[in-house]
C-alpha positions as CSV (number, residue, x, y, z in Angstrom):
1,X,0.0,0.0,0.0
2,X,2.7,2.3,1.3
3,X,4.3,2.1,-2.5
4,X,0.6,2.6,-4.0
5,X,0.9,5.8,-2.2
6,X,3.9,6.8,-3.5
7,X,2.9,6.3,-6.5
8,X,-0.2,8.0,-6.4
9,X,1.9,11.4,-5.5
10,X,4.2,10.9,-8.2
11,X,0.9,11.5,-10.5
12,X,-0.2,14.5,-8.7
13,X,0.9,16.9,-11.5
14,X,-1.6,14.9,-13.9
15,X,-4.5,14.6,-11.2
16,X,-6.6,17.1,-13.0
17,X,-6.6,14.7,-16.4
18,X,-6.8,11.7,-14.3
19,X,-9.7,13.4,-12.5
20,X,-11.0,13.7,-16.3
21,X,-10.4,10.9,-17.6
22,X,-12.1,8.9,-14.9
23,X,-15.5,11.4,-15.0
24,X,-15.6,10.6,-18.8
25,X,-15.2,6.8,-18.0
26,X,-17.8,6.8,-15.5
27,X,-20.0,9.0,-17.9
28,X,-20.1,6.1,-20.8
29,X,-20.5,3.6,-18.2
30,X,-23.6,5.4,-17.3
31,X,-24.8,6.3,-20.3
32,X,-24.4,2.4,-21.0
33,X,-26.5,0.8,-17.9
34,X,-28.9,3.5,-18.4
35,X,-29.6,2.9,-22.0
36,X,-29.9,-0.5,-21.3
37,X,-32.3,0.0,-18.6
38,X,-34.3,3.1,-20.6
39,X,-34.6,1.0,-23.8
40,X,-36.0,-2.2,-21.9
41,X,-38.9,0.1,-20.1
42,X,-39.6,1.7,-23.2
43,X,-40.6,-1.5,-25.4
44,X,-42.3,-3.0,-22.3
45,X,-44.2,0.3,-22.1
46,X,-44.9,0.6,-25.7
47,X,-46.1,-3.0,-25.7
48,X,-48.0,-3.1,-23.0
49,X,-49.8,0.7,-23.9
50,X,-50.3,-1.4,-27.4
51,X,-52.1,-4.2,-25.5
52,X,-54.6,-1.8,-23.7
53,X,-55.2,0.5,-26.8
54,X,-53.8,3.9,-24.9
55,X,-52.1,6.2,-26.5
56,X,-48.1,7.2,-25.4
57,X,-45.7,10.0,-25.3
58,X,-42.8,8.2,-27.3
59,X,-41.2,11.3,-28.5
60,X,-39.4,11.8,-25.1
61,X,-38.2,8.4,-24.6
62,X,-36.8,8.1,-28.0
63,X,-34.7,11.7,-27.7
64,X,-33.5,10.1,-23.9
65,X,-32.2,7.2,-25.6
66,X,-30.5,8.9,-28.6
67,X,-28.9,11.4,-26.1
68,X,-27.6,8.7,-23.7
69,X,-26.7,6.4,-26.8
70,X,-24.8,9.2,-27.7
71,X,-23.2,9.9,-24.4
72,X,-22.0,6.7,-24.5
73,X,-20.1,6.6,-27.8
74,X,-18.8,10.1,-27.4
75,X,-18.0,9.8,-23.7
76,X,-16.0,6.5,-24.4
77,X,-14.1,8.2,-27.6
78,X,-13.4,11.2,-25.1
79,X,-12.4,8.7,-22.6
80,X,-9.6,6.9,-24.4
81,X,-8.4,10.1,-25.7
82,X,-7.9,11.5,-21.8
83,X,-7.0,8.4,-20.5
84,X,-4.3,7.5,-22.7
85,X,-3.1,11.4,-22.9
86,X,-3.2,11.2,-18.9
87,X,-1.2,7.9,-19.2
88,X,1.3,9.2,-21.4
89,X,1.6,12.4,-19.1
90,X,2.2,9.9,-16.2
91,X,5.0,7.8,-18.0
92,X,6.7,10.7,-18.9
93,X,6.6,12.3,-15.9
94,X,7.9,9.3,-13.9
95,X,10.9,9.2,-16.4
96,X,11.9,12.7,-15.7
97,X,11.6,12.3,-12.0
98,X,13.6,8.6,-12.6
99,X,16.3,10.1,-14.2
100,X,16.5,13.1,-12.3
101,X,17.3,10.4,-9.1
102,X,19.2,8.0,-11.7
103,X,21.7,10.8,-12.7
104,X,24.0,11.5,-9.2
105,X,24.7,8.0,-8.7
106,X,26.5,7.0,-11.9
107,X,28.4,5.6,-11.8
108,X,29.6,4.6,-7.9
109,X,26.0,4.2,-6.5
110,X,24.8,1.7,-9.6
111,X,28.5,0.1,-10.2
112,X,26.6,-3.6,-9.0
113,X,23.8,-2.5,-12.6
114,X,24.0,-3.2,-15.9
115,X,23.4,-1.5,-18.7
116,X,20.9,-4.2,-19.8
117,X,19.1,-4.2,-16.1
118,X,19.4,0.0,-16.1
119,X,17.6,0.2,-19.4
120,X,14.9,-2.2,-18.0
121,X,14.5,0.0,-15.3
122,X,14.2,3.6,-17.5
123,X,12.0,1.7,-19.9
124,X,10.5,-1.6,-19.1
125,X,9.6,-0.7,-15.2
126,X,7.9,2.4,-16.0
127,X,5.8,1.7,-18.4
128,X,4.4,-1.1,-17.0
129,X,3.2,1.3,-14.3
130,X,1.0,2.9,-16.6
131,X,-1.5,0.0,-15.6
132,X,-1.2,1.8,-11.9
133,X,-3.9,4.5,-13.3
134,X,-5.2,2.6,-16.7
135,X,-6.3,-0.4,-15.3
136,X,-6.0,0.1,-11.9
137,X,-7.2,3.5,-10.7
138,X,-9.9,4.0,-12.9
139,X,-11.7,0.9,-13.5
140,X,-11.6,0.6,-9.9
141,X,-13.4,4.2,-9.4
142,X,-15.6,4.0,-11.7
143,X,-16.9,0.2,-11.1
144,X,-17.1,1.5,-7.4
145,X,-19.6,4.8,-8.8
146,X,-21.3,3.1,-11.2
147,X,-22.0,0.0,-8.4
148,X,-23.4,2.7,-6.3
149,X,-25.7,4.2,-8.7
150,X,-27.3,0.8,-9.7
151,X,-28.1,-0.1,-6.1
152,X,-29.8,3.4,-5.5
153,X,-31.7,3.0,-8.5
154,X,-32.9,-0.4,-7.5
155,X,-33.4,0.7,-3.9
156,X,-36.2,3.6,-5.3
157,X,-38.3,0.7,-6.8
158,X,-37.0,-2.5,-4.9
159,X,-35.1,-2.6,-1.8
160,X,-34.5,-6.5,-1.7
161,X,-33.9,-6.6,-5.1
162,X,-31.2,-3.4,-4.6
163,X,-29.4,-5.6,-1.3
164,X,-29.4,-8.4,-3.4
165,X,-27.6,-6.9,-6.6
166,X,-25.6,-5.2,-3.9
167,X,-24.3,-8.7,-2.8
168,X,-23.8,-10.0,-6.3
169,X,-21.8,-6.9,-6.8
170,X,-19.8,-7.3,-4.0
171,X,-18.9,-10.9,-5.2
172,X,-17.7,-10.2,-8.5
173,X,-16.6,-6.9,-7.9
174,X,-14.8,-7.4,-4.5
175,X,-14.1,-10.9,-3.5
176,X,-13.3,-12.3,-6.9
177,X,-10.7,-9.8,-7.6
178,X,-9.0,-10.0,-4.4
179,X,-9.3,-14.0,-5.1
180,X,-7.5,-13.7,-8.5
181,X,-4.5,-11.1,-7.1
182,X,-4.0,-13.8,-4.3
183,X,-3.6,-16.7,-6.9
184,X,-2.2,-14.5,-9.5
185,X,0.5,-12.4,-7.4
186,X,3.6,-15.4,-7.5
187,X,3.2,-15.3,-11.5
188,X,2.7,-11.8,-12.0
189,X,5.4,-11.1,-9.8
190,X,7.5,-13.5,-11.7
191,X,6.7,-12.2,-14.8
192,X,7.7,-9.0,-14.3
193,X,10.8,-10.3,-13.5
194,X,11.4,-12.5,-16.1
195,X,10.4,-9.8,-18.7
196,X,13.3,-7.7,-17.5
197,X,16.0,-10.6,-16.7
198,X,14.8,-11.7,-20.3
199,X,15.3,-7.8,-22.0
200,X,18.1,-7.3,-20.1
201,X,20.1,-10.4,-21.2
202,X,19.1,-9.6,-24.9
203,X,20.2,-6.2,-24.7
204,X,23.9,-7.7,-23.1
205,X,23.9,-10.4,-24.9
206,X,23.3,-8.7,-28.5
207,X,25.5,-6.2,-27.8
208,X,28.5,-8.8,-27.1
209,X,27.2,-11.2,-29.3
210,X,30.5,-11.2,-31.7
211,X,32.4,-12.0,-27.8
212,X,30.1,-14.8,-27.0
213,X,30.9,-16.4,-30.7
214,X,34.2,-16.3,-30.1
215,X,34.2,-17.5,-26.9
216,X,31.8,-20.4,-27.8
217,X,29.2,-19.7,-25.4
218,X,26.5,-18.7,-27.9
219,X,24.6,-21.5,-27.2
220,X,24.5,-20.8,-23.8
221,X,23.2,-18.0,-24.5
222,X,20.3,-18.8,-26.7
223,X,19.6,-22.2,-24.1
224,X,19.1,-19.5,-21.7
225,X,17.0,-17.1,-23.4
226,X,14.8,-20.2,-24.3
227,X,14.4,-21.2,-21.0
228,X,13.6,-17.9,-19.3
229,X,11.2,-17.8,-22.7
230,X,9.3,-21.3,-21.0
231,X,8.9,-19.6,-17.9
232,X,7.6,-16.5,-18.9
233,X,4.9,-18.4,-21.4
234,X,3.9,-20.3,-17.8
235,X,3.5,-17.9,-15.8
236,X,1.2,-15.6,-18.9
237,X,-0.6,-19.1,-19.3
238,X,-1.0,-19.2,-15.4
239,X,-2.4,-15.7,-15.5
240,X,-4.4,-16.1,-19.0
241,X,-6.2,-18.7,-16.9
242,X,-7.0,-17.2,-13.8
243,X,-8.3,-14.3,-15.7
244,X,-10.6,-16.4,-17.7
245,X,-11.9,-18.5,-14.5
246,X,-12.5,-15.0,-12.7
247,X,-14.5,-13.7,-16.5
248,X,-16.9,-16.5,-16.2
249,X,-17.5,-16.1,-12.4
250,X,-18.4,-12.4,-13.3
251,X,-21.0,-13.6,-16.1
252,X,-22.1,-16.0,-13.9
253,X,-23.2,-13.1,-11.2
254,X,-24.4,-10.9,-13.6
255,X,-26.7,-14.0,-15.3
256,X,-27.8,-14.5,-11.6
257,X,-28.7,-11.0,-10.5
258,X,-30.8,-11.1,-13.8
259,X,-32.6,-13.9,-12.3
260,X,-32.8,-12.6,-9.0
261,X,-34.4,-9.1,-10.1
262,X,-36.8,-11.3,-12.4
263,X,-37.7,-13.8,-9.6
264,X,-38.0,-11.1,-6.8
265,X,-39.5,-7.9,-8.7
266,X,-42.8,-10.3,-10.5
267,X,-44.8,-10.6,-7.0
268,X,-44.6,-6.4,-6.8
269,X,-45.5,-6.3,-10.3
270,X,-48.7,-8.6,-9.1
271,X,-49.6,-6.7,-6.1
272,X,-48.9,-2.9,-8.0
273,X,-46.2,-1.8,-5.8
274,X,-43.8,-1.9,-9.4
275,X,-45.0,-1.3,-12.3
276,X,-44.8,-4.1,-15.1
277,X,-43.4,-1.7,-17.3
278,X,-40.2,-1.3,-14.9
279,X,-39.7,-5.2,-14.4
280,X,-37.3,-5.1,-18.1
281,X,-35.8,-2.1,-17.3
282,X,-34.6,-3.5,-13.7
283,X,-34.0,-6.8,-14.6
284,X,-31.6,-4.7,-17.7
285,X,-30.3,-2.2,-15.3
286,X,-28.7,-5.0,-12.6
287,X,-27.5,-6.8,-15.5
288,X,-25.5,-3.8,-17.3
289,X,-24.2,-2.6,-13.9
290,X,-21.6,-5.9,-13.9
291,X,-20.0,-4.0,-17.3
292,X,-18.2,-2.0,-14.6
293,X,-16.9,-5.0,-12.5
294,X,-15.7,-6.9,-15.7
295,X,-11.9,-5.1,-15.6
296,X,-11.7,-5.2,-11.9
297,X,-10.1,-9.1,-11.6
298,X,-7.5,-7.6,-14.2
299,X,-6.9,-4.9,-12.3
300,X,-5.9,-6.4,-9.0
301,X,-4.6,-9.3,-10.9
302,X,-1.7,-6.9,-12.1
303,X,-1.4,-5.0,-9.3
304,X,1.7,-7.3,-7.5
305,X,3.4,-6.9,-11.1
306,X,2.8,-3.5,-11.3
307,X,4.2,-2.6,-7.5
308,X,7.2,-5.6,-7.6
309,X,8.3,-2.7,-11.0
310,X,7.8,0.1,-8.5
311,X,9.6,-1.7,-5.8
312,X,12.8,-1.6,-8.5
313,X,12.7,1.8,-9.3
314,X,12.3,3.3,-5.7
315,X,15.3,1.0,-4.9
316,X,17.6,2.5,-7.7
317,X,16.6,5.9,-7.2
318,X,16.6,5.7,-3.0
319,X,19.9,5.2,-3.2
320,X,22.7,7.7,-1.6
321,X,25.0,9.1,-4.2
322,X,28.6,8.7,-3.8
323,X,28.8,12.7,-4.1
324,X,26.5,15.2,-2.8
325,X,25.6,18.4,-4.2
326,X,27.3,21.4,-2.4
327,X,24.2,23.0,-0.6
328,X,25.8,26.8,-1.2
329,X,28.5,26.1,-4.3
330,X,31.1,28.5,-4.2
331,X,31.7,30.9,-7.6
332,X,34.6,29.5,-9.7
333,X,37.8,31.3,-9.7
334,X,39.1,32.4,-13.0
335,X,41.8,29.8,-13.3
336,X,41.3,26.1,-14.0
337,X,44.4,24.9,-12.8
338,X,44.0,21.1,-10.6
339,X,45.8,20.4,-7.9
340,X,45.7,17.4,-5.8
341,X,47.1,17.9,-2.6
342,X,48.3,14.7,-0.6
343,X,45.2,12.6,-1.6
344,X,44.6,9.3,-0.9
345,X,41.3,7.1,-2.0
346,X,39.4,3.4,-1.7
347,X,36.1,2.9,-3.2
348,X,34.6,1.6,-0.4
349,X,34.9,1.0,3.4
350,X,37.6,-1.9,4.5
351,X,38.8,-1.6,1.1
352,X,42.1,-1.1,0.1
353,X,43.8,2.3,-0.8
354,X,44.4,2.7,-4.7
355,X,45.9,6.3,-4.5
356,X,48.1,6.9,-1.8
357,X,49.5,10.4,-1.1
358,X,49.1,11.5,-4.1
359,X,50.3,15.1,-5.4
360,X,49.7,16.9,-8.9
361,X,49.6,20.4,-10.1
362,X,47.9,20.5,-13.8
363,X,48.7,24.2,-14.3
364,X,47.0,26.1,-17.2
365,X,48.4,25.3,-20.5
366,X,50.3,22.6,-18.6
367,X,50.8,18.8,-20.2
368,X,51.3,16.1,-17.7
369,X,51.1,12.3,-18.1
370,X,50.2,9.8,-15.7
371,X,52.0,5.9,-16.9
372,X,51.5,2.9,-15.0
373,X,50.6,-0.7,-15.2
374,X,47.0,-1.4,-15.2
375,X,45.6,-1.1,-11.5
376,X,48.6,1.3,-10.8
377,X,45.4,3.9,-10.2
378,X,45.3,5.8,-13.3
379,X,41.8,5.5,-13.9
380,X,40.4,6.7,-10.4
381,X,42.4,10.2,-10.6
382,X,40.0,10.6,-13.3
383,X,37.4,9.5,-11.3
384,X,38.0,12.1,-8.8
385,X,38.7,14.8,-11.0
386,X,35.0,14.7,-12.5
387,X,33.9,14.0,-8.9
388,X,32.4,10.5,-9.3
389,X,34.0,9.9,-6.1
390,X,35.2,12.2,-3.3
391,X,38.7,11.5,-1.9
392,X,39.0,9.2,1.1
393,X,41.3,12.1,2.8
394,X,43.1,15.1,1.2
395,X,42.0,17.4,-1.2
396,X,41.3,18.5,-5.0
397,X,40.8,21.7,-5.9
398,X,40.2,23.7,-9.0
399,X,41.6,27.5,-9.5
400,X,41.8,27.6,-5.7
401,X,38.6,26.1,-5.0
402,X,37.8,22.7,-3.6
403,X,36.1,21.2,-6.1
404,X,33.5,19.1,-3.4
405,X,32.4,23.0,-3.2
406,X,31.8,23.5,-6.9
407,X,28.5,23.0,-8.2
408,X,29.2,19.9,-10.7
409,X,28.0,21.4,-13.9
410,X,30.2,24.1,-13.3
411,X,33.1,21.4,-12.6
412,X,32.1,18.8,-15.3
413,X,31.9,22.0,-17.9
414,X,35.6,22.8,-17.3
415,X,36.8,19.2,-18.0
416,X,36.7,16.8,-20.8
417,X,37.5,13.3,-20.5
418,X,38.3,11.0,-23.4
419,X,37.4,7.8,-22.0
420,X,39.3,4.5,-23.2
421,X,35.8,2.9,-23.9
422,X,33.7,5.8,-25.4
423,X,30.2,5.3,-25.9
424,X,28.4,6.0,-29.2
425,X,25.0,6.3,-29.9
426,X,23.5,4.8,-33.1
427,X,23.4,8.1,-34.8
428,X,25.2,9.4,-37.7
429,X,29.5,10.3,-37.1
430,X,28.3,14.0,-37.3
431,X,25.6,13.4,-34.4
432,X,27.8,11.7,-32.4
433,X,30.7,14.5,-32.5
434,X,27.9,17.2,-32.1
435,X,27.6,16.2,-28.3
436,X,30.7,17.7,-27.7
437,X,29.3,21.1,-28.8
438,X,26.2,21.1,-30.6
439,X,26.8,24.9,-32.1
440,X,30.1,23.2,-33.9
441,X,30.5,24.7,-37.7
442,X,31.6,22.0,-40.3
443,X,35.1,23.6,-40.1
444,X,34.9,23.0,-36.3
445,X,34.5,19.2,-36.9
446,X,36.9,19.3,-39.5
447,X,39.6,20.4,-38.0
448,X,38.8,18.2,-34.6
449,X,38.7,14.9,-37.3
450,X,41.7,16.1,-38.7
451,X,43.8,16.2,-35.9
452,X,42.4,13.0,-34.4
453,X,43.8,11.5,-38.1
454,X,40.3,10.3,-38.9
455,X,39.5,12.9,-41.5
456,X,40.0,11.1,-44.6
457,X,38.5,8.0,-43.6
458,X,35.0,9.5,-42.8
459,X,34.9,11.2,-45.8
460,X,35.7,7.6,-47.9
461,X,32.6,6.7,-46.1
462,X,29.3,6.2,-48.7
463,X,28.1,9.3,-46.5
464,X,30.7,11.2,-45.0
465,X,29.6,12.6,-41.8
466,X,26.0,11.6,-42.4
467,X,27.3,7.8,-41.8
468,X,25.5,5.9,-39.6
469,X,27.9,4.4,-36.9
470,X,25.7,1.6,-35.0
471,X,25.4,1.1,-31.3
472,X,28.8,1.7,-29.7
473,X,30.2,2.5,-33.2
474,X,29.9,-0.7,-33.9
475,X,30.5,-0.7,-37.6
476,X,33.9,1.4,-37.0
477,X,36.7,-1.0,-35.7
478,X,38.3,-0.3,-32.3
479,X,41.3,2.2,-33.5
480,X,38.9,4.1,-35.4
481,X,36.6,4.3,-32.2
482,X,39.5,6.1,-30.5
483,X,40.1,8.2,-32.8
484,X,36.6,9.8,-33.1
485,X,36.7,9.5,-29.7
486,X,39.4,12.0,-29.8
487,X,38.2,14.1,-32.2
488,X,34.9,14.8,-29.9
489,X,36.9,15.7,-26.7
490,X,39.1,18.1,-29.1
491,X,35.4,19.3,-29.8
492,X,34.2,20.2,-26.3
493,X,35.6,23.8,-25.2
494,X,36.3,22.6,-22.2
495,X,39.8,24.1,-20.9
496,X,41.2,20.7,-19.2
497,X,41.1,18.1,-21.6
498,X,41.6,14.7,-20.0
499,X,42.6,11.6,-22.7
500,X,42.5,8.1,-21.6
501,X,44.6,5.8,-23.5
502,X,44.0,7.7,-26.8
503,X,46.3,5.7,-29.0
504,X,44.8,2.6,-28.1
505,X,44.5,0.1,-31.0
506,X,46.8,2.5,-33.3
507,X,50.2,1.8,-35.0
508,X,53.1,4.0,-33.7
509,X,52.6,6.3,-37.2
510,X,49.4,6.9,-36.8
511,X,49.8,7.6,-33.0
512,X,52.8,10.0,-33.7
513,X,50.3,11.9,-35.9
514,X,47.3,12.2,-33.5
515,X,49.4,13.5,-30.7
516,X,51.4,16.5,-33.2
517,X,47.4,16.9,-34.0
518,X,46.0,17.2,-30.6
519,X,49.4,19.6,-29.7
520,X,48.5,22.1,-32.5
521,X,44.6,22.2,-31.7
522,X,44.7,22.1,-28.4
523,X,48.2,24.1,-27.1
524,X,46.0,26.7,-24.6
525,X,44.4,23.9,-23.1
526,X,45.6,22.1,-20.4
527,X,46.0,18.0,-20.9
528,X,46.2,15.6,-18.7
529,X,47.3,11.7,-20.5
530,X,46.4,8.8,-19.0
531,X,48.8,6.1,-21.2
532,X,50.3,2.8,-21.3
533,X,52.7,4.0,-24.0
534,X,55.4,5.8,-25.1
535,X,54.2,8.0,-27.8
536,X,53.5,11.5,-27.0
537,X,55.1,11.4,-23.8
538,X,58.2,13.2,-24.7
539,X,55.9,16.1,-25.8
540,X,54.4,16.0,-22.2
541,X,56.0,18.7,-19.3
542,X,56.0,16.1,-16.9
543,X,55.6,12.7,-16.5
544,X,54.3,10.7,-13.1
545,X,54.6,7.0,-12.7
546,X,52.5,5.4,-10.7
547,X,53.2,2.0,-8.8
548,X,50.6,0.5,-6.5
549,X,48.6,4.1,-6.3
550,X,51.8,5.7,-5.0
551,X,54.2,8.0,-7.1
552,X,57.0,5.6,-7.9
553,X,58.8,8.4,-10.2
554,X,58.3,11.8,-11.8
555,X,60.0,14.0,-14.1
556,X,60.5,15.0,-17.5
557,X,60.7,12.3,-20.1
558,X,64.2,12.5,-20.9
559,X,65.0,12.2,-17.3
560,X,62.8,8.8,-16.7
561,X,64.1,7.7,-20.1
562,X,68.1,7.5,-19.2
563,X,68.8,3.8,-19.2
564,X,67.7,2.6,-15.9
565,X,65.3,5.3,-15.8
566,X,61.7,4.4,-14.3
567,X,60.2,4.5,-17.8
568,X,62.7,1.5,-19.1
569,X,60.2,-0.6,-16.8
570,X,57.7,-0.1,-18.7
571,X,58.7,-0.1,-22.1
572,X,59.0,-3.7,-22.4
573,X,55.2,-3.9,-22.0
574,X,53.8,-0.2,-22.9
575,X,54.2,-1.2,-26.6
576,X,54.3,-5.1,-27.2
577,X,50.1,-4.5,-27.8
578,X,48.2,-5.7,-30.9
579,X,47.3,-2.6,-32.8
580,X,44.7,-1.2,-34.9
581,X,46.3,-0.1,-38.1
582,X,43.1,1.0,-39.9
């Protein structure tokens, strides 16, 4: 109940088309029982003033029963139109306010999610929470309205008959339901998590589908899709049951309360108390009013699956963000000089340090590399310079100010980080490099491509910079990945420009190129390089090696170079890498 509620507020911004949308609902659904019930007292009236040889006013009763036939068709067009506009209204609105909570705790907060089970979530999750007000909210309201109204009908002309239908009503409207979300909660639940174990494997799946060929373990893969296939058809055919067992107890009450009004209204049509010509019209009007209790076993039956996708998405987005907002940021100072001073980090509590002591002063204009084995640390000194984490002690600032004291879009807008596995959307090369800075002339991209040395080969493409890339640039092969990965950091204005591994997957030419490239476009900015190699590192103004999270070594490069410098370590291993000559 308590996540109902939750729920419920979440819509407040849309209550007034909800409100609406359930009036027109309840609208047709009276226009419905009541034409039923008109139309039945009209022929019975018109037969029996036929019998007697009277004359009758049927003007009247034929304009009632065009208006309400009327009200029916146009209040039920009106009603899917609100509804679904409502509905749409809802979704949307539950997306904002999802990734609105989503957004602070990338990546630390969701590092156990992924990308499969996140896109479940933004997609999957909420929209099957559209069936909180479609085919929860309102059926319910309006079967509870329109339940009402039939029993204070009946009560006017027949107050057994009105406790009676009551009963029924209760029955199919309150009892069966609450009998099919009992049986059906277990499958519904499990549905809803199959559906998104199910999309969230064939997103991660798909997307390393060329891995799992290599690897062999395709038909894993596909065994286990089928299989969670066969549950999923179960528990639907569980479900498909239940709901047809619960359809056939609700005709079964409405046939009854048809009997009941016949077998109990006759004797007051006998003694005069009713008149005959009301005996079709009640015995019409009890059984039209079950219309409104016919979605309710739905309803109820998918409200666990409904509530178990809630459950997930107030999980994710309850979650306490790795880094907080500063409640009063501090104005940034002019500069946008980084300086670590004596920091030291672990990712989480009892865990071990990966930076140790660390110090670093990335002046303006200044070029520093950071080289290191892999786990050396490398990768979290970018992780604290964007703020993704906070330091475990010590301090980072930026022009002066600590940077936990900046707002982060002001932080995040004064760095850009080439990251050593760039993500691309499936969008044309020009789209993609547009993200950097959507106001970007054509020369602007040119000259970015150019640099990055991947000019010529987007132009041999049968589009040029209207190519379409695929998921992850997945049609471009991993060196030329990089390289547009390059060119959009080069893009971004940003005045710290941050490159992680950029000549990954490129021949020594090629990487030799790129870096007198990225030194002409970007010599006012300052660069910090994250490498495992040798290229470009003699261009650099100093060089840190890192061991273990600790400085082992820092200096220029022709001072770690001298044989049995710190960088003869490395070299050995910093260039004996497969490469990406294309």
């Amino acid at each position: 109940m308590a996540l109902l509620l939750r729920l419920i507020k979440l819509m407040r911004p849309v209550r007034g088309m909800m409100a609406l949308s359930i009036a027109l609902s309840l609208l047709a659904m009276l226009a419905n029982i009541c034409l039923l019930a008109v139309s039945g007292w009209f022929i019975a009236a018109m037969g029996l003033a036929g019998v007697a040889g009277a004359s009758m006013n049927y003007f009247t009763p034929a304009a009632i029963i065009r208006a309400l036939a009327i009200a029916r068709t146009a209040g039920r067009y009106a009603e899917r139109v609100t509804s679904h506009e409502a509905t749409f209204r809802v979704l949307a609105g539950l997306r904002r306010w999802f990734y609105d909570r989503l957004e602070p705790l990338i990546p630390g907060a969701l590092s156990d999610q992924t990308s499969g089970e996140l896109f479940t979530g933004i997609r999957n999750d909420i929209e099957r929470l559209e069936l909180v007000f479609l085919r929860i909210i309102s059926p319910v309201v309006v079967a509870g309205l329109a339940g009402l109204f039939v029993v204070g009908v009946l009560a006017l002309h027949h107050g057994i008959s009105a406790i009676v239908i009551a009963a029924l009503l209760v029955v199919a409207g309150v009892a069966l339901p609450l009998i099919a979300m009992r049986q059906g909660a277990k499958p519904s639940r499990d549905l809803t998590a199959l559906s998104s174990e199910m999309k969230a494997l064939l997103i991660d799946g798909l997307e390393g589908l060329a891995e799992l060929q290599l690897a062999g373990r395709d038909a894993y893969f596909r065994s286990r899709l089928a299989g969670l296939s066969e549950r999923q058809i179960s528990c639907e055919r569980q479900l498909a049951m239940q709901q047809g067992l619960a359809s056939a107890a609700i005709v079964l009450a409405a046939n009854l309360a048809l009997l009941a009004v016949l077998v109990l209204v006759i004797p007051a049509v006998r003694d005069g108390s009713v008149g005959a010509a009301y005996l079709p019209a009640l015995m019409l009007l009890a059984l039209a009013s079950f219309d409104a209790v016919v979605p309710l076993p739905l309803a109820l039956q998918s409200l666990p699956g409904a509530l178990q996708s809630a459950r997930r998405l107030f999980d994710l987005a309850d979650r306490t963000p790795n880094v907080c907002e500063p409640s009063q940021p501090r104005r940034a100072g002019s500069g946008h000089e980084i300086s670590f001073d004596d920091v030291s980090f672990r990712y989480a509590k009892g865990r071990p340090l990966v930076v140790r002591n660390f110090n670093l002063q990335l002046g303006e204009g200044r070029r520093i590399a950071v080289v290191g084995e892999t786990g050396a640390g490398k990768s979290s000194l970018i992780n604290l310079i964007v703020r993704f984490w906070d330091p475990t002690s010590g301090r980072i600032t930026m022009g002066g100010v600590p940077i936990n004291e900046l707002a982060l879009e002001v932080l995040r807008a004064r760095i850009c980080v080439q990251q050593q596995r760039p993500y691309f959307f499936s969008a044309t090369v020009r789209d993609n490099l547009l993200l950097a800075r959507p106001d970007a002339t054509q020369g602007h991209i040119e000259a970015a491509t150019r640099a990055a040395q991947i000019h010529d080969f987007i132009t041999s493409l049968p589009r040029g910079y209207d190519t379409y890339i695929g998921a992850h640039g997945r049609l471009l092969s991993g060196g030329q990945v990089h390289r547009l990965a390059v060119a959009r950091a080069l893009l971004n204005p940003a005045p710290v420009l941050v490159l992680d591994e950029p000549t990954e997957g490129l021949d020594a030419i090629t990487a030799a190129a790129m870096f007198r490239g990225i030194s002409s476009l970007a010599h006012d900015r300052s660069i910090l390089l994250i490498t495992h190699r040798e290229t470009g590192l003699a261009d650099m103004d100093e060089i840190v090696v890192l061991q273990n999270g600790c400085v082992a070594a820092r200096g220029s490069y022709a001072e770690l170079s001298r044989l049995g410098g710190p960088l003869n370590a490395f070299k050995s291993r910093i260039d004996d890498r497969p490469r990406d000559d294309l």
